[in-house]
C-alpha positions in Angstrom: 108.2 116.6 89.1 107.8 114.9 86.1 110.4 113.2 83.3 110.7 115.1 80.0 111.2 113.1 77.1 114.3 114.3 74.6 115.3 115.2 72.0 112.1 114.0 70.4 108.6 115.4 69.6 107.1 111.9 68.3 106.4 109.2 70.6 106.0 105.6 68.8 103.8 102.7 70.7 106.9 100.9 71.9 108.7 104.1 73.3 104.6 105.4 75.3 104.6 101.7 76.9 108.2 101.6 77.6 108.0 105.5 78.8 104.8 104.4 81.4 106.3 101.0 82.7 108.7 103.6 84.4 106.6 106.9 85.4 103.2 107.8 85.7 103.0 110.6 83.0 106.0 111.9 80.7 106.2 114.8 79.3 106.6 115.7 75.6 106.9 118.9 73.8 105.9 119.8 70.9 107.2 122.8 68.6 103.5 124.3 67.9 100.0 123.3 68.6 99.0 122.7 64.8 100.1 119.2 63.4 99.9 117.4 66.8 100.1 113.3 65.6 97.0 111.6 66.1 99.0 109.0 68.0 100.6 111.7 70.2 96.9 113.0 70.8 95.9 109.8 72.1 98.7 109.3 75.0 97.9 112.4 75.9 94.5 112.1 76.3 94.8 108.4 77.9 97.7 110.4 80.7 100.3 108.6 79.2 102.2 111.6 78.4 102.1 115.6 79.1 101.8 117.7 75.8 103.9 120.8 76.2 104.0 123.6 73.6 107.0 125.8 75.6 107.2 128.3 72.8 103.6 129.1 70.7 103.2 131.8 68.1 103.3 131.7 64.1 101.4 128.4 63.3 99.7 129.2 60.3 103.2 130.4 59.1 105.0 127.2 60.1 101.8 125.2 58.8 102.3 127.0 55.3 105.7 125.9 54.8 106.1 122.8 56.0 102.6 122.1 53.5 104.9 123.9 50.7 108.2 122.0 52.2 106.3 117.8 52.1 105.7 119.1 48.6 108.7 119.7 47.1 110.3 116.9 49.1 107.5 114.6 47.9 108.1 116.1 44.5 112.4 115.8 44.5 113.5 112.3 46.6 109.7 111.0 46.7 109.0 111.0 50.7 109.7 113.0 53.6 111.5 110.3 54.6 114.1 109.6 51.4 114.7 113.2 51.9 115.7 113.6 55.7 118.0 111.2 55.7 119.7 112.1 52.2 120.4 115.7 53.6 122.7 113.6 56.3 124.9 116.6 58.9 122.4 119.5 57.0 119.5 120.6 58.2 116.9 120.1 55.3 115.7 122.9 53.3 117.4 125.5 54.8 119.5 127.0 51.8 120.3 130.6 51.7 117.0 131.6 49.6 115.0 129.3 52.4 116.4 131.6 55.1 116.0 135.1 53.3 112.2 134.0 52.9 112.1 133.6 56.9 114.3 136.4 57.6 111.7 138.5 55.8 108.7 137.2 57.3 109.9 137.7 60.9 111.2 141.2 60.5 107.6 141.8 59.8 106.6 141.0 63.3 109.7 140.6 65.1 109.0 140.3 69.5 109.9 143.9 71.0 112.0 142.2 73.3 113.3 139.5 71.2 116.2 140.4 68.3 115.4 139.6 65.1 118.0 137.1 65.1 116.9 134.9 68.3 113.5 135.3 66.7 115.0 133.6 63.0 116.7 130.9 65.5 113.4 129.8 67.1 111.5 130.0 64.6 114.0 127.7 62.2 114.2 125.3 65.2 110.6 124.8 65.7 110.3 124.1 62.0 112.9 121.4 62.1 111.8 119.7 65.3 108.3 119.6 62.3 110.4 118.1 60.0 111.9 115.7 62.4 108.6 114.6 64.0 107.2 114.1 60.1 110.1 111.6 59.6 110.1 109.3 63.0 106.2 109.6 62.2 106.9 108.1 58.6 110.1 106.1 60.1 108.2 104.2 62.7 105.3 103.1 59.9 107.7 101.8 57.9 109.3 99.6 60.6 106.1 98.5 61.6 105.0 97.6 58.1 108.7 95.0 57.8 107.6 94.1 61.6 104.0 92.9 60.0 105.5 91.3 56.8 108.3 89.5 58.8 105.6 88.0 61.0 103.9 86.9 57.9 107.0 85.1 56.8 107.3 83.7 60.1 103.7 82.3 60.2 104.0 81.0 56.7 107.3 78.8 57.4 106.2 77.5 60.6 103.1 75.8 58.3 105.4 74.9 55.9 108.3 73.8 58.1 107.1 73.0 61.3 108.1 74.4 65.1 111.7 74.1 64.6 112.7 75.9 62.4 110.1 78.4 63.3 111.8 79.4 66.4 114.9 79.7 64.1 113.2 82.2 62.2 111.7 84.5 65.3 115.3 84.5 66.5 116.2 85.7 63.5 113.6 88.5 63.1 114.3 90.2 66.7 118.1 90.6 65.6 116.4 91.8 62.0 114.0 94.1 63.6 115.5 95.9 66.8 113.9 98.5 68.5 114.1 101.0 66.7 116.5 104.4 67.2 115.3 107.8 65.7 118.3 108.7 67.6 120.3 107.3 64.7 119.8 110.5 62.1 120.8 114.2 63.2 121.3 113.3 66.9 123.2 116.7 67.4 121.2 118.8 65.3 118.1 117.7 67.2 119.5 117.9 70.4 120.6 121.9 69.7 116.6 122.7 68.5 115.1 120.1 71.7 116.8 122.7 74.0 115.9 125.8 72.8 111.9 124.3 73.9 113.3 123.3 77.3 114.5 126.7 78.0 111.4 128.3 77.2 109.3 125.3 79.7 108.6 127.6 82.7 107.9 124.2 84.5 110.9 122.2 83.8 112.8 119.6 86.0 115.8 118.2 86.0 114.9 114.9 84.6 115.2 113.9 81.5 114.6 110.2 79.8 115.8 109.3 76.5 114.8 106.0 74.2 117.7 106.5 72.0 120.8 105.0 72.8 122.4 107.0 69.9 121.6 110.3 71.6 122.7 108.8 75.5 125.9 108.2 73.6 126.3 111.6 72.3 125.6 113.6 75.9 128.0 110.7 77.5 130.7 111.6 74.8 130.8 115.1 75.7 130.5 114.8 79.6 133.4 112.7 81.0 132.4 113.1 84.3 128.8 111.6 84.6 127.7 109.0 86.9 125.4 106.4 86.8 123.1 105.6 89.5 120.9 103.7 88.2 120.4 100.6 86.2 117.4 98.1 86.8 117.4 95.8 83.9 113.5 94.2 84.7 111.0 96.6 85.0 107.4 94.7 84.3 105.7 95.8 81.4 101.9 96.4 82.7 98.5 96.5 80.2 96.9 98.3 82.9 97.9 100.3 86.2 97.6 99.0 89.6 98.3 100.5 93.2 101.6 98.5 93.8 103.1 99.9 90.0 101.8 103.1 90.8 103.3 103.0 94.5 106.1 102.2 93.0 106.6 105.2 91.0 105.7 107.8 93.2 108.4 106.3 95.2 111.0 106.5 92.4 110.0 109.8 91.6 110.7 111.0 94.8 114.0 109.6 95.3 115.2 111.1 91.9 113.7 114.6 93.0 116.2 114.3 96.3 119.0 113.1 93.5 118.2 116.5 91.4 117.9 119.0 94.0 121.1 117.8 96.5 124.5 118.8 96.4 126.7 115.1 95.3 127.9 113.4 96.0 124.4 111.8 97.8 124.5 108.1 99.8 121.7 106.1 97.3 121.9 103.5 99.9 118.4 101.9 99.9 117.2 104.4 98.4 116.0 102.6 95.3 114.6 99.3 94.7 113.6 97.6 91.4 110.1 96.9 91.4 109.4 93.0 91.8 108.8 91.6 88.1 105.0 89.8 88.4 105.5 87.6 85.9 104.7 89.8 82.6 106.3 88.6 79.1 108.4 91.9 78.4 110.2 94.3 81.0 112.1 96.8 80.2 115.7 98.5 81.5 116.3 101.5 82.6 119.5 103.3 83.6 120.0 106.8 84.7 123.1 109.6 85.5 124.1 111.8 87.0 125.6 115.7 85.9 126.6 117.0 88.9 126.8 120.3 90.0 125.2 121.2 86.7 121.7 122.5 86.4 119.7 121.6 82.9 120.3 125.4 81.8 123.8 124.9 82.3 124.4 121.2 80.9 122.2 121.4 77.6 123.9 124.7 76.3 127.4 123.3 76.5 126.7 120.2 75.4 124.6 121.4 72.3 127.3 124.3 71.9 124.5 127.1 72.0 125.7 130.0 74.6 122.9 132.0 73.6 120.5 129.9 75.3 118.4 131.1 77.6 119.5 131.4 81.5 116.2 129.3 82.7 114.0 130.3 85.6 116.3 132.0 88.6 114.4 129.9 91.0 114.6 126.9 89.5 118.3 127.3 88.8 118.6 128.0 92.2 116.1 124.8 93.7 118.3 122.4 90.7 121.6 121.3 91.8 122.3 118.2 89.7 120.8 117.1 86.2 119.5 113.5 86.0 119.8 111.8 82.3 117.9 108.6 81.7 117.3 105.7 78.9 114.2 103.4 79.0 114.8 100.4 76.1 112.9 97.5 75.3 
């Protein structure tokens, strides 16, 4: 069993070493196998994280527009990122011409056993979940960029002013700077397109972590009766792996997989236990729920408001009892 990160497709540095403080590997989908962020690559191919393309098919096409679509945004509101968050509630550049153009193109070569409809739907998801990536891509650079510049400033009035008042200043710049939440634009809308990849993931679980407190806040708004379980505050931060981090791990994995796959309620009585903090500089929290009686094929659809989501795998609908929602922050 392994955590899948939601609702996002772009991983920052902060969110991978957050992500692996907790669990060995993490996986991430991704809504083709073309455009794949160097960054992203690199986790991958470190173990950090478990690239997953759940539904494949029509890359060139999707390439073609979203080169066509970074034009004309580039073009009309200067960046990708201007123009994702100016669209606000709307899902960007998906007009009524937009969708004929798609509408045509799939007919062409709609799935035998798909509707042409379903086919539209996936395919208009996939390209958002492009778009989206493009703009926590371009969102995280520019926080990183203020990041850099406030250090600068920081660096430049502790010569000029001395210790003091540079402690002032990096107080200052964390509350300035938080971590940041891609969470914050389209939560919903990139919740609704997330799932339709988790449905098509033919090795799903039913654990799923989050770094956005905006999206938590969303699935906790429309689920009165979730539980938490879990909520360890100092996790150690670690540069490189060691047996006692990774014993750890395997351990909490396993005690989540009996969470997921018993009927609740389930005594947690020593069944987990914070890792001892060795003495790093950062930790970080995590704190995880409980859906019970609801698998992930159940729990997703009605929260996203998408009946005509897949059913999932029979088997693992039937081995899923419970669905386990997580949040690792800095």
């Amino acid at each position: 069993m392994k955590p899948i990160y939601f609702p996002f497709t772009y991983v920052s540095g902060p969110a991978a070493a957050a992500l692996s403080a907790c669990f060995k590997q993490t996986v991430v989908y991704q809504p083709s196998r073309h455009n794949i962020p160097a960054e992203i690559q690199m986790w991958a191919d470190s173990g950090i994280i478990d690239l997953r393309v759940p539904i494949a098919g029509d890359e060139n096409k999707l390439e073609a527009i979203l080169k066509d679509y970074n034009a004309w945004a580039n073009q009309h509101q200067g960046s990708t990122l201007d123009f994702f968050k100016a669209w606000g509630g709307k899902i960007p550049f998906f007009d009524e011409t937009f969708s004929s153009q798609i509408r045509a193109e799939i007919k062409k070569k709609s799935s035998p056993d798909r509707s042409q409809k379903e086919d539209e739907d996936i395919f208009r998801d996939r390209l958002f979940l492009h778009m989206a990536q493009e703009f926590d891509l371009q969102n995280n650079g520019l926080n990183q960029d203020l990041k850099l510049f406030d250090a600068m400033e920081q660096d430049l009035m502790k010569n000029l002013k001395g210790e003091d008042e540079s402690l002032h200043l990096e107080t200052a710049g964390k509350e300035k700077f938080p971590f940041d939440d891609p969470g914050l634009y389209m939560a919903a809308e990139r919740l609704k397109a997330w799932a339709k990849l988790m449905q098509h993931d033919r090795e799903t679980s039913g654990l799923f972590i989050t770094t956005s407190r905006s999206v938590l806040d969303e699935l906790i708004d429309k689920t009165p009766e979730i539980e938490m379980v879990i909520d360890f505050d100092s996790i150690p931060m670690h540069a490189s792996r060691d047996e006692k981090v990774e014993k750890w791990q395997d351990g909490f994995l396993t005690s989540l997989n009996t969470l997921q796959t018993s009927t609740w309620p389930v005594s947690t009585d020593g069944m987990f236990e914070a890792p001892a903090v060795s003495g790093g500089d950062e930790n970080v929290a995590i704190k995880l729920y409980i859906v019970a009686g609801e698998t992930p094929y159940d729990f997703f659809p009605r929260c996203v408001g998408d009946n005509s989501l897949q059913a999932g795998l029979e088997t693992e609908r039937v081995r899923l009892k419970n669905t386990l929602i997580g949040i690792v922050e800095l």
